[in-house]
DSSP file (Angstrom, degrees, kcal/mol; ACC not computed):
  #  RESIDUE AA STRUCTURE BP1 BP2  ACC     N-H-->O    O-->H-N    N-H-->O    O-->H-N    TCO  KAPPA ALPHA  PHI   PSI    X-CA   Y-CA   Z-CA
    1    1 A X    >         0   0    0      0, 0.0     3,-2.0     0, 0.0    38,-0.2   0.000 360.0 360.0 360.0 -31.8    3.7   -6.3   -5.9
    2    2 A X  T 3   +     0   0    0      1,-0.3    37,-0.1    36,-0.1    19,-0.1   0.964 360.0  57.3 -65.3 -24.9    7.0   -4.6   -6.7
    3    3 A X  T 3  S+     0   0    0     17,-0.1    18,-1.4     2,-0.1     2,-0.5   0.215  82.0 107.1 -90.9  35.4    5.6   -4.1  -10.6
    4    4 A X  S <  S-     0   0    0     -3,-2.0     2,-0.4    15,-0.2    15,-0.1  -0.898  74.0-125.4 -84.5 136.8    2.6   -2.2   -9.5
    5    5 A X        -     0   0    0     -2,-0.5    -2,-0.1    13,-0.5    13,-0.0  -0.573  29.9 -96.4 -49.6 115.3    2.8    1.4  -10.2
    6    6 A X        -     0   0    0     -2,-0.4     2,-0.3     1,-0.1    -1,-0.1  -0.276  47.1-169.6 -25.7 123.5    2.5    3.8   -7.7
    7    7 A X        +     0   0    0     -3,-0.1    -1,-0.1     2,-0.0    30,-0.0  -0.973  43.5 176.4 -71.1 116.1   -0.7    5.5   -7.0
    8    8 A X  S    S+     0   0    0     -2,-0.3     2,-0.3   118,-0.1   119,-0.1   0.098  77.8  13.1-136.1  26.3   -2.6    8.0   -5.4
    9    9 A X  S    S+     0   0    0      1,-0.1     4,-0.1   117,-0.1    -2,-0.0  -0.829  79.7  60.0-165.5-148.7   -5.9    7.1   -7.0
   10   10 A X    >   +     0   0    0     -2,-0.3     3,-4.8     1,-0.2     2,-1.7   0.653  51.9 163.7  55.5  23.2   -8.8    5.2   -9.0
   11   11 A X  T 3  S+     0   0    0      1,-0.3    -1,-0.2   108,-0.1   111,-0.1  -0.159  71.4  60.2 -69.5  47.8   -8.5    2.2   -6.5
   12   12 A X  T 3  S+     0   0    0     -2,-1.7   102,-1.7   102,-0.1     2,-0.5   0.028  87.8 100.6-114.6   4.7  -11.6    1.1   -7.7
   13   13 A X    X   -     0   0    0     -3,-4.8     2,-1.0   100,-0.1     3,-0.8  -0.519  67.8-148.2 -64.6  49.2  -10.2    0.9  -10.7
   14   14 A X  G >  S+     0   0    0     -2,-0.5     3,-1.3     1,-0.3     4,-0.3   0.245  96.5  57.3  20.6 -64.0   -9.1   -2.3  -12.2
   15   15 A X  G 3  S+     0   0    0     -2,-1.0    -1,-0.3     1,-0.3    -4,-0.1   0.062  90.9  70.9 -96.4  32.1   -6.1   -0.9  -14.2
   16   16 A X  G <  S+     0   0    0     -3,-0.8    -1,-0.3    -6,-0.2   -11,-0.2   0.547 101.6  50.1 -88.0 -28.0   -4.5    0.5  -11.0
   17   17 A X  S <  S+     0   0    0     -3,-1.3     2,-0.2    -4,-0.2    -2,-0.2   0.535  75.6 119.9 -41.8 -22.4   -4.0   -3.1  -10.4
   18   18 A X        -     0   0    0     -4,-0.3     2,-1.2     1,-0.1   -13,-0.5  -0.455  68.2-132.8 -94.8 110.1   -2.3   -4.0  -13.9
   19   19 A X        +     0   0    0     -2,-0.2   -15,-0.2     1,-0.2    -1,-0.1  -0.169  60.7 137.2 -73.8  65.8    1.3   -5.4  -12.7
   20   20 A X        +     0   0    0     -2,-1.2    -1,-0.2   -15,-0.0   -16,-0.2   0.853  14.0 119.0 -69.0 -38.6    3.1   -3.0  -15.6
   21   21 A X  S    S-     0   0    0    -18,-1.4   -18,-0.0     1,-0.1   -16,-0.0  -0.097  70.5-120.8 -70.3 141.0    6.4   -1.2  -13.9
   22   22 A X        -     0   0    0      1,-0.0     2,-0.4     0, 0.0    -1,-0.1  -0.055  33.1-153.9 -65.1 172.1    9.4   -2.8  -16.4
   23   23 A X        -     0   0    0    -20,-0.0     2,-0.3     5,-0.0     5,-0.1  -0.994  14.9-165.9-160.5 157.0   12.0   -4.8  -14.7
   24   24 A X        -     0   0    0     -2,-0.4     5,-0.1     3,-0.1     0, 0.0  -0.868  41.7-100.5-136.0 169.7   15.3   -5.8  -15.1
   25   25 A X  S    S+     0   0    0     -2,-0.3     3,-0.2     2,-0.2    -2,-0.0   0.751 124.1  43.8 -74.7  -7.1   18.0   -8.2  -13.9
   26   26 A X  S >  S+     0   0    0      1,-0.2     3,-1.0     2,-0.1     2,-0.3   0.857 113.7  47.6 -84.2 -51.8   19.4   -5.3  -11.6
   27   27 A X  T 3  S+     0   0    0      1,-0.3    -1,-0.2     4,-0.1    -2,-0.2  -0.081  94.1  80.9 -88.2  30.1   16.1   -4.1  -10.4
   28   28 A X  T 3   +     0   0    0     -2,-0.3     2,-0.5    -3,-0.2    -1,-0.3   0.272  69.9  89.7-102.5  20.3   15.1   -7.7   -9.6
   29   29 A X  S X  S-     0   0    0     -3,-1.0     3,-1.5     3,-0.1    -5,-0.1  -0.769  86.8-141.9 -48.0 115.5   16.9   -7.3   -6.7
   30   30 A X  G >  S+     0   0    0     -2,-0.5     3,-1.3     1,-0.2    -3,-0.1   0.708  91.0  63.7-107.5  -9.8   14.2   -6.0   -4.7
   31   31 A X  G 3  S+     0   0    0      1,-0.3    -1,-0.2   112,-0.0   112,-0.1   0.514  96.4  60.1 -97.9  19.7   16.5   -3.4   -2.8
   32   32 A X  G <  S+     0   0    0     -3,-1.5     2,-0.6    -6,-0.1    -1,-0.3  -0.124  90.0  86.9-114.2  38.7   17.1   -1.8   -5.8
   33   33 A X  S <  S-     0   0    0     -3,-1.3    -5,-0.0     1,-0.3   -31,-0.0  -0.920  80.7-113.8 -98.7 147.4   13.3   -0.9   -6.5
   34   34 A X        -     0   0    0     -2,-0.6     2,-0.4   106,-0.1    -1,-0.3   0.149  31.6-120.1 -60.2-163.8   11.7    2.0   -5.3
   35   35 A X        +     0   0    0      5,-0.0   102,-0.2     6,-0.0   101,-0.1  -0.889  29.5 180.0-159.9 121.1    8.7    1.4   -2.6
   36   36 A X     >  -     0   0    0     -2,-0.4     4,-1.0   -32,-0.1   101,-0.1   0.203  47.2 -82.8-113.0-133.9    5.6    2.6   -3.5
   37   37 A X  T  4 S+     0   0    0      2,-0.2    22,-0.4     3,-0.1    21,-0.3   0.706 127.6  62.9 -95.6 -34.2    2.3    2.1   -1.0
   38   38 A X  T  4 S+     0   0    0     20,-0.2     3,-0.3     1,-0.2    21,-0.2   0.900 115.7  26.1 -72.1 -38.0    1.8   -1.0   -2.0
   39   39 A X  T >4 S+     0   0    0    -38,-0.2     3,-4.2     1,-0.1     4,-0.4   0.864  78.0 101.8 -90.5 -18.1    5.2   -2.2   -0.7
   40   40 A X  T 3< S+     0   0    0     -4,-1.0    -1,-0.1     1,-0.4     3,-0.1   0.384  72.2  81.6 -47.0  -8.0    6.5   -0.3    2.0
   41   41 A X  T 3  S+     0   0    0     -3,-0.3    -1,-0.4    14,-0.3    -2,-0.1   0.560  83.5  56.1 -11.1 -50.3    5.3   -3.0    3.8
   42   42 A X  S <  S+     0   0    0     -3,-4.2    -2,-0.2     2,-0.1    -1,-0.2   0.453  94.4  99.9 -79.6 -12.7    8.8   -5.0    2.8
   43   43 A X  S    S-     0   0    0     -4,-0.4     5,-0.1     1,-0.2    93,-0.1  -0.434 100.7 -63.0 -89.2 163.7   10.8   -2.0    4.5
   44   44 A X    >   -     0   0    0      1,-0.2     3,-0.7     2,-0.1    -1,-0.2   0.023  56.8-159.8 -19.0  96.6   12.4   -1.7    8.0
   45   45 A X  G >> S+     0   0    0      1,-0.3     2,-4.7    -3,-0.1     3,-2.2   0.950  75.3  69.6 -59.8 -22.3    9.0   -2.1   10.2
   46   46 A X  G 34 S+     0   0    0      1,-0.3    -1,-0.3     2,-0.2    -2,-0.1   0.025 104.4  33.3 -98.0  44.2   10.3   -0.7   13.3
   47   47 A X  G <4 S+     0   0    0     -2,-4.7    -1,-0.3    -3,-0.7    -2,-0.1   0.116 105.0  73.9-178.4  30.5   10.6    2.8   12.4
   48   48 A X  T X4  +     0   0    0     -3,-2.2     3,-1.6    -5,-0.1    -2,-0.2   0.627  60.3 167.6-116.8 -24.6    7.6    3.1    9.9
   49   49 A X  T >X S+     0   0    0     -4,-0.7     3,-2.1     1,-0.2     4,-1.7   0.022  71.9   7.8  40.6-132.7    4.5    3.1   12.3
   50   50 A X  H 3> S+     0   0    0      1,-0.3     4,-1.9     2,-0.2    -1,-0.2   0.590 119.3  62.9 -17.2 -62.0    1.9    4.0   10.5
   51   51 A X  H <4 S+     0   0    0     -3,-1.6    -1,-0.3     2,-0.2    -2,-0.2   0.030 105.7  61.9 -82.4   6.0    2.8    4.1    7.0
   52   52 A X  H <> S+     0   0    0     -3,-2.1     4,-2.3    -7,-0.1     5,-0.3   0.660 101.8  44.9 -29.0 -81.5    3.4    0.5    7.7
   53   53 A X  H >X S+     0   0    0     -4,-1.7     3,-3.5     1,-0.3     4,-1.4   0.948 114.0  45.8 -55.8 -52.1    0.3   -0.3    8.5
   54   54 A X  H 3X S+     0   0    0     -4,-1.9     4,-1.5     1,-0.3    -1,-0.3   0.719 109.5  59.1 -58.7 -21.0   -1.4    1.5    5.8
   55   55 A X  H 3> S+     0   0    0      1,-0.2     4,-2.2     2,-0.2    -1,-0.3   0.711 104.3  50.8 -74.1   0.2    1.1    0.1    3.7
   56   56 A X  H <X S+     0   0    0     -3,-3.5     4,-1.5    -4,-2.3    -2,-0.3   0.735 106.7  50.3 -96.5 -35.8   -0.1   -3.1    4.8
   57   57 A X  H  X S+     0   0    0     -4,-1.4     4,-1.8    -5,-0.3    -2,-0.2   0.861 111.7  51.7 -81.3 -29.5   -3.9   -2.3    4.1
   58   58 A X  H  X S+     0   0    0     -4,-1.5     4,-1.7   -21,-0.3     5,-0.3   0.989 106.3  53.1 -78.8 -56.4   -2.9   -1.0    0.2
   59   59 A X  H  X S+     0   0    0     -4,-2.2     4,-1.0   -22,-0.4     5,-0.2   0.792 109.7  51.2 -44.6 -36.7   -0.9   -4.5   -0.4
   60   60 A X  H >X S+     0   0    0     -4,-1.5     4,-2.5     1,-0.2     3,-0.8   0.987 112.0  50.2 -46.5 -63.4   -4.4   -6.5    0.7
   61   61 A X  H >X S+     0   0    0     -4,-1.8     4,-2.8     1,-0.2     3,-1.3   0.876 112.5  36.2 -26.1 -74.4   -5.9   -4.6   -1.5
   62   62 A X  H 3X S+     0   0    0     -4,-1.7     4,-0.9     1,-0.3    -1,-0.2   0.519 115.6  60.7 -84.4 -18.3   -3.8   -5.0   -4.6
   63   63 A X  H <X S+     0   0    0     -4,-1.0     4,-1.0    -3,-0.8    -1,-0.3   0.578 110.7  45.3 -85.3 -12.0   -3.2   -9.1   -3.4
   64   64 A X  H <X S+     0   0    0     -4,-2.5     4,-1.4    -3,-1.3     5,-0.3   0.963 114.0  42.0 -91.8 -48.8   -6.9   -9.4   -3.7
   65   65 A X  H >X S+     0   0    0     -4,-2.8     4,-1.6    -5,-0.3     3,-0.6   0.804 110.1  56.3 -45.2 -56.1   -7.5   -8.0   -6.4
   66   66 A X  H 3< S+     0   0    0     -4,-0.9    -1,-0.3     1,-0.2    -2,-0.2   0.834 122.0  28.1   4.8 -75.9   -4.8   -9.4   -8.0
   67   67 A X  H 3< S+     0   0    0     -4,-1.0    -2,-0.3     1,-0.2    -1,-0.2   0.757 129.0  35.9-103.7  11.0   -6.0  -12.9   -7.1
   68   68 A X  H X< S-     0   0    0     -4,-1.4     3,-1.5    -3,-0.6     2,-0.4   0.310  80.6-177.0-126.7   4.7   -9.8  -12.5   -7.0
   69   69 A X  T 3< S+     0   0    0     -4,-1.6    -1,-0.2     1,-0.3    -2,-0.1  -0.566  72.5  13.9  30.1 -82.5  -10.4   -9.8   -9.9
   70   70 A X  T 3  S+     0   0    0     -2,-0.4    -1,-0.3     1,-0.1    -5,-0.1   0.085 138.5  39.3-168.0 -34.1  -13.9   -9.0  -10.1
   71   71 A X  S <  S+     0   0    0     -3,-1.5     2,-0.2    -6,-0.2    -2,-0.2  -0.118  77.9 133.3-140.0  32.8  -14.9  -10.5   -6.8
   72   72 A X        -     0   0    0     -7,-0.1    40,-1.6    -3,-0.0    41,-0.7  -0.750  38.0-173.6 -81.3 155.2  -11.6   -9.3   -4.8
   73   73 A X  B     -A  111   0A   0     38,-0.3     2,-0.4    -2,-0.2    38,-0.2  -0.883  28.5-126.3-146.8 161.2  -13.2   -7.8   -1.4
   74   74 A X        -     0   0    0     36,-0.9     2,-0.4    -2,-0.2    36,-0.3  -0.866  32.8-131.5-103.3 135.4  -11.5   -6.0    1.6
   75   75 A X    >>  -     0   0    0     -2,-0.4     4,-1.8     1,-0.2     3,-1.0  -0.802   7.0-135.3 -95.7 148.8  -12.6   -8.0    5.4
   76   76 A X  H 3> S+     0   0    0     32,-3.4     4,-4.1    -2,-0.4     3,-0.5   0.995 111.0  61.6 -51.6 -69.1  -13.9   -5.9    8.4
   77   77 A X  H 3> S+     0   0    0     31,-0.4     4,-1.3     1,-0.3    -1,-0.3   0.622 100.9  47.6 -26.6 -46.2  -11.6   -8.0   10.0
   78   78 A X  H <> S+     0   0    0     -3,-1.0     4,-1.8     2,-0.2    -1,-0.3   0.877 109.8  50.8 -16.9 -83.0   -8.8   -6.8    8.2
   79   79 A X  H  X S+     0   0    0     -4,-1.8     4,-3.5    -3,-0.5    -2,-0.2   0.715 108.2  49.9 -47.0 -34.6   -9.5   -3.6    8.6
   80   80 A X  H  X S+     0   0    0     -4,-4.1     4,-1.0    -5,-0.2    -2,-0.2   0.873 110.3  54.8 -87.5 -13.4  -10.0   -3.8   12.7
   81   81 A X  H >X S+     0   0    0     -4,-1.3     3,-0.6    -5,-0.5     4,-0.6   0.964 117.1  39.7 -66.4 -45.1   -6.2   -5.8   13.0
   82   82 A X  H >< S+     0   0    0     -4,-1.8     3,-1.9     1,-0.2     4,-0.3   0.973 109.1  54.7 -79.2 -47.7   -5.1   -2.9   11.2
   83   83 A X  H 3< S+     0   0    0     -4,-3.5     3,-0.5     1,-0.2    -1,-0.2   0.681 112.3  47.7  12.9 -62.5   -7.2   -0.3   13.1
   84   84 A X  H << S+     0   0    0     -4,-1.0    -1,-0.2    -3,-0.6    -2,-0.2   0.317 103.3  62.2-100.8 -14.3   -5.5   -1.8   16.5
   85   85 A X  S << S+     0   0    0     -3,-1.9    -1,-0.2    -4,-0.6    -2,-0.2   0.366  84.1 116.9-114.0 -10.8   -2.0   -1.7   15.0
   86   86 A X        -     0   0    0     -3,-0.5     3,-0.1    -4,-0.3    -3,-0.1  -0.255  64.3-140.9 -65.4 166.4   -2.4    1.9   14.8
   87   87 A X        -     0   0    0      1,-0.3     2,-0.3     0, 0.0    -1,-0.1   0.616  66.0 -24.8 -76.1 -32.4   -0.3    4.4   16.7
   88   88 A X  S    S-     0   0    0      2,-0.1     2,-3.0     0, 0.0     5,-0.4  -0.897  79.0 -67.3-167.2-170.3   -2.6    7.0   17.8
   89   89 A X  S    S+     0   0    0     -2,-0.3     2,-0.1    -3,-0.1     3,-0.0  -0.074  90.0 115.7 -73.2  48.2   -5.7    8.8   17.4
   90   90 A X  S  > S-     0   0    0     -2,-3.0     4,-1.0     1,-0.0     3,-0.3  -0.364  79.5 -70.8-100.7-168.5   -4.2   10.5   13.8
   91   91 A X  H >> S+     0   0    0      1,-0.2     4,-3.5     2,-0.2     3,-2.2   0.962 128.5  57.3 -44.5 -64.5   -5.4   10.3    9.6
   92   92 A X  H 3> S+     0   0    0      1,-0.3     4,-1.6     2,-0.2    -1,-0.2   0.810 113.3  36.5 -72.2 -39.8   -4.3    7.0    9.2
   93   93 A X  H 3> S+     0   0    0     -5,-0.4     4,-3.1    -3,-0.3    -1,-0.3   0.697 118.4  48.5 -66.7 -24.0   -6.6    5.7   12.1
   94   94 A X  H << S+     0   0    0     -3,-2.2     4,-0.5    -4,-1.0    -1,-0.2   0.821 106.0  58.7 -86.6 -34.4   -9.5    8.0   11.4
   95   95 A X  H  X S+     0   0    0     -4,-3.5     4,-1.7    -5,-0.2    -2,-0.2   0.926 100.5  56.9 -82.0 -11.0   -9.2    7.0    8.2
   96   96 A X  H  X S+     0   0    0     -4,-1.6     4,-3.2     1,-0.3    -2,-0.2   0.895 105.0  53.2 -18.2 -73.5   -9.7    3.2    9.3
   97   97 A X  H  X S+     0   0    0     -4,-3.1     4,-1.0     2,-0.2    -1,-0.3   0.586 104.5  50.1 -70.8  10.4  -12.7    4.0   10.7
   98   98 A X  H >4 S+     0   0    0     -4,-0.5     3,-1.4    -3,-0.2    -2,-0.2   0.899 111.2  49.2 -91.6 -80.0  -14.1    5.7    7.7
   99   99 A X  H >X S+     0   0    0     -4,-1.7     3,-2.7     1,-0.3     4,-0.6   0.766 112.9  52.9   8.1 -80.0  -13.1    2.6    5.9
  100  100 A X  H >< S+     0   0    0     -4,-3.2     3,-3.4     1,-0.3     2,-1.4   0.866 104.9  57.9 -12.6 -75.0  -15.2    0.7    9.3
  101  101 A X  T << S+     0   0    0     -3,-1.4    -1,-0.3    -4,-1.0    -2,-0.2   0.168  87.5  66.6 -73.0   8.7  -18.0    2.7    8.5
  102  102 A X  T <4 S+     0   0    0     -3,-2.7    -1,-0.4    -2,-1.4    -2,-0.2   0.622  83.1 104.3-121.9 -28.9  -18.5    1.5    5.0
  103  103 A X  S << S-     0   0    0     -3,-3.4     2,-0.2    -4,-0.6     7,-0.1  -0.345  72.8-141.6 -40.6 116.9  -19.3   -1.6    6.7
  104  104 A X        -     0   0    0      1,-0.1     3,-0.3    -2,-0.1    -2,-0.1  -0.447  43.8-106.0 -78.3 174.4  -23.6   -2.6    7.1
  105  105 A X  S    S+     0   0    0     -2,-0.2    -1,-0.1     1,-0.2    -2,-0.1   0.909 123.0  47.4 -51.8 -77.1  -23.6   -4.0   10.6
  106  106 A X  S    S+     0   0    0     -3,-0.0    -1,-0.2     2,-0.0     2,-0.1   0.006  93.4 114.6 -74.2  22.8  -23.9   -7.7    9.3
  107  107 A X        +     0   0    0     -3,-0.3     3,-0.1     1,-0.1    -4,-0.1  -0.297  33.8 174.3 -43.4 145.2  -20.9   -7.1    6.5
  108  108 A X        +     0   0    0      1,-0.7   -32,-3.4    -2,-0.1   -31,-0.4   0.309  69.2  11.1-123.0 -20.4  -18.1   -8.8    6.8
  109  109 A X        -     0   0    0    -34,-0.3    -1,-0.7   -33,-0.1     2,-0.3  -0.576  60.2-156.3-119.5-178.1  -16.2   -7.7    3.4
  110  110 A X        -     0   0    0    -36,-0.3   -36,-0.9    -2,-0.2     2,-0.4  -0.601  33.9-100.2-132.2-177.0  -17.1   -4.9    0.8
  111  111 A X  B     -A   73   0A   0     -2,-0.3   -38,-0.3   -38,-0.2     4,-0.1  -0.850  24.2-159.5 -80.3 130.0  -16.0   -5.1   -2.6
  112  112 A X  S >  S+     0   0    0    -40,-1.6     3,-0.7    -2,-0.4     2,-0.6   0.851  71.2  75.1-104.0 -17.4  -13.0   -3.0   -3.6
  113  113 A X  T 3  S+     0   0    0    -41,-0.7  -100,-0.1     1,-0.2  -101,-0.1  -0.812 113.8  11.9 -92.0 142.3  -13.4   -2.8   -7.5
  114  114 A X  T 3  S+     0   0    0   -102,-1.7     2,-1.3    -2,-0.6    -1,-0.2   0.291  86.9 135.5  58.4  16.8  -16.1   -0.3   -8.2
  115  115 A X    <>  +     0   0    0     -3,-0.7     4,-1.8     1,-0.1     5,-0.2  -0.535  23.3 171.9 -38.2  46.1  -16.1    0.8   -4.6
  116  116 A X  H  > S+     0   0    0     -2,-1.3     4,-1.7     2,-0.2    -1,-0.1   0.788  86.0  49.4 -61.8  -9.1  -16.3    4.9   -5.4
  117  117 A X  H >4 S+     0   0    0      2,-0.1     3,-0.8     3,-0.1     4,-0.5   0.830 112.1  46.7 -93.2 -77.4  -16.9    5.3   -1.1
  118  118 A X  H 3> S+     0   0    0      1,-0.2     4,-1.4     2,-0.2    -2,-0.2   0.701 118.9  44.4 -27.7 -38.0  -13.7    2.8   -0.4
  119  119 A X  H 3X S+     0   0    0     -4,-1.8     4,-0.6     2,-0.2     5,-0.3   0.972 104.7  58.2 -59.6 -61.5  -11.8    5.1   -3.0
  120  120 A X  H XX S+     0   0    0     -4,-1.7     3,-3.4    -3,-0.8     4,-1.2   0.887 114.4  36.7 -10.6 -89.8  -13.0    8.1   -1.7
  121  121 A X  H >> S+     0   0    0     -4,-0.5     3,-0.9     1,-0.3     4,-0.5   0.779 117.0  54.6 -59.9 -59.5  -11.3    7.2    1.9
  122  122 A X  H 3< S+     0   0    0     -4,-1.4     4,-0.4     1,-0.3    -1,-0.3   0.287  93.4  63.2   1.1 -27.8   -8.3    5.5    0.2
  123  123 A X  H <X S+     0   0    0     -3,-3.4     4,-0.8    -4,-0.6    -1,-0.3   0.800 111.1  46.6 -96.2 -23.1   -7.3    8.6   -1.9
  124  124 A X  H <X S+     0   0    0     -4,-1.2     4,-0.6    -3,-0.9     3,-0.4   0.977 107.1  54.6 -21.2 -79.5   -6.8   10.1    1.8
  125  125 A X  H >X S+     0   0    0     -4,-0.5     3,-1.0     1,-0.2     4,-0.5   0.699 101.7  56.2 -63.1 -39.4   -5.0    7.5    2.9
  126  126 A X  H >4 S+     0   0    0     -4,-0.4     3,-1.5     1,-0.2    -1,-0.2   0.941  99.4  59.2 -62.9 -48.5   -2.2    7.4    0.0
  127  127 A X  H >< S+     0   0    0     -4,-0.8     3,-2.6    -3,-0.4    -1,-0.2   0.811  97.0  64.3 -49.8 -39.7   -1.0   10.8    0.5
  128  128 A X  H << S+     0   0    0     -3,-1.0     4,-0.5    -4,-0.6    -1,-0.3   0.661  95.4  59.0 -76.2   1.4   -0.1   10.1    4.2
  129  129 A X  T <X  +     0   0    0     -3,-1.5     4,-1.4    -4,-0.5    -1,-0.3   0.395  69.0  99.5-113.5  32.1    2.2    7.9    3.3
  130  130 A X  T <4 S+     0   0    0     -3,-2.6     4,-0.2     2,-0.2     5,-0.2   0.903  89.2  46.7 -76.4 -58.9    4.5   10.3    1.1
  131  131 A X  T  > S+     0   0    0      1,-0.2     4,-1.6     3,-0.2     5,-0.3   0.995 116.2  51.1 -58.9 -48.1    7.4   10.9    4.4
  132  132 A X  H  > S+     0   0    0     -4,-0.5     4,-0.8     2,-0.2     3,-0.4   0.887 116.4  31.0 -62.6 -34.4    7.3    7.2    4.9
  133  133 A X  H >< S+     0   0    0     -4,-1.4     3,-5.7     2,-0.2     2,-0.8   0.879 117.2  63.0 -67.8 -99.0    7.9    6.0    1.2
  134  134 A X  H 34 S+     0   0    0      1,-0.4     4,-0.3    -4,-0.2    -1,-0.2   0.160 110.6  40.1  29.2 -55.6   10.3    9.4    0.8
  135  135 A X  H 3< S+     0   0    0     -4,-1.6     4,-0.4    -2,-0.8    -1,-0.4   0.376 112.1  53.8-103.6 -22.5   12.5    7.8    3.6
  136  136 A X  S XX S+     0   0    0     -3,-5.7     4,-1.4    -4,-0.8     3,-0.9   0.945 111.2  46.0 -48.4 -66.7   12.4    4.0    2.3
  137  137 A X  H 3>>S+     0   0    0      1,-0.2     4,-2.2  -102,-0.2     5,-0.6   0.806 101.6  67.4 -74.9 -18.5   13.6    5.0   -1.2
  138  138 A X  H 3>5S+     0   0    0     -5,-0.3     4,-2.2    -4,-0.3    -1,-0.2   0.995 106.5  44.2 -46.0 -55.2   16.3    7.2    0.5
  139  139 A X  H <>5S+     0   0    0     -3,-0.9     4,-1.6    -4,-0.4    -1,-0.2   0.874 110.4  46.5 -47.6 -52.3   17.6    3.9    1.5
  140  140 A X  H >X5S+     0   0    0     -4,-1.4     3,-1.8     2,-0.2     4,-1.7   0.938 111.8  57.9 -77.8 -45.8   17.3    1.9   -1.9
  141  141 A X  H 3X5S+     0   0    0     -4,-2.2     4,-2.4     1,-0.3    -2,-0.2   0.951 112.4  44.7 -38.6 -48.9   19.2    5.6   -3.8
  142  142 A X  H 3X<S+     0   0    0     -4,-2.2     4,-0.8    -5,-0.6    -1,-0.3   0.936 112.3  47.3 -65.2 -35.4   22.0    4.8   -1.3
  143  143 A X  H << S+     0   0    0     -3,-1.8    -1,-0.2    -4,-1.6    -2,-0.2   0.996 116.1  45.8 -58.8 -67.0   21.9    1.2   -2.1
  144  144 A X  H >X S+     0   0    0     -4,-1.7     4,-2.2     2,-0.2     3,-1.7   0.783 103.5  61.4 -46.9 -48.4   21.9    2.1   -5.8
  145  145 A X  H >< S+     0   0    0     -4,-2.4     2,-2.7     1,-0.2     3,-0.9   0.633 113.2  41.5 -42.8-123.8   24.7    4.7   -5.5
  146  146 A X  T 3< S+     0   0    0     -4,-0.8    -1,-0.2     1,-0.4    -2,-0.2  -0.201  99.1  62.2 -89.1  19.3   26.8    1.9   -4.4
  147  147 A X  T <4 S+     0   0    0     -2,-2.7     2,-0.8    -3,-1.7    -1,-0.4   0.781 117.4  36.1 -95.5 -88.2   26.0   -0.9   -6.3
  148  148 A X  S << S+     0   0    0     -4,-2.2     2,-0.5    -3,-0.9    -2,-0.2   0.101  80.3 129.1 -73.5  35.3   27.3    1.3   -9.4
  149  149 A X        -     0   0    0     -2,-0.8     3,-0.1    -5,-0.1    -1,-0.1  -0.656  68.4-114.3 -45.3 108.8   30.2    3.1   -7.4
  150  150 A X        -     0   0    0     -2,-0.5     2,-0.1     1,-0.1    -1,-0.1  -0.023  40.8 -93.0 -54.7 134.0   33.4    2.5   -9.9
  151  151 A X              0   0    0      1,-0.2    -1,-0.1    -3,-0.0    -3,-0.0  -0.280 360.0 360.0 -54.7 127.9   35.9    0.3   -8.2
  152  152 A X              0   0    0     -2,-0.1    -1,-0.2    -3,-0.1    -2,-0.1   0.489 360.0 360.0 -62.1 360.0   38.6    2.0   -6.4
């Protein structure tokens, strides 16, 4: 997950999937990488709420795809644990049910590549999680900053 690229669109795209970000033997560290949506998941839960969860609905995403290709799919099920984990009645939850709603009545998954209504609600969703990521990587800069502080 950490060498996915950040995003705030084309999730029905295949090559938003395509594990590309470079790496190093510093940055495999994982608390020196930045936190995009797909990980903020890995960060401190208890003071993420939301932008948790959602980060939690972009990592599904990007693990199915990831291992299913062509035939990765999202579950209703999925969606209502995360739904239920929300915080209140705000975007991330409304956009949950939009997500819901994409759903036939006898669904239980959709597909997420070539999904243009899952995309749709999903290029919503990314944006709201700009304070939370914003306030992870504040955390890994400080890390980094003291990783390379010269010795006294």
């Amino acid at each position: 997950m950490w060498q996915l690229c950040q995003t705030k669109t084309k999730f029905h795209d295949p090559s938003t999937y395509y594990l590309c970000r470079a790496s190093s033997p510093f940055a495999n560290n994982h608390l020196c990488q930045p936190y995009t949506i797909f990980t903020l998941v890995a960060f401190d839960q208890s003071h993420n709420g939301d932008g948790v969860v959602l980060s939690r609905l972009f990592h599904t995403l990007a693990s199915n795809v990831i291992r299913d290709a062509r035939e990765a799919v999202l579950d209703r099920q999925t969606v209502e644990e995360l739904r239920s984990q929300c915080t209140d009645q705000n975007n991330a939850s409304k956009g949950l049910d939009e997500i819901l709603s994409l759903f036939s009545a006898t669904q239980t998954s959709i597909k997420i590549l070539g999904n243009l209504h899952l995309n749709k609600t999903l290029q919503v969703l990314a944006p709201l999680m700009s304070t939370y990521i914003t306030k992870a990587n504040a955390s890994v800069a400080a890390f980094v900053e003291k990783e390379f502080m010269p010795l006294p």
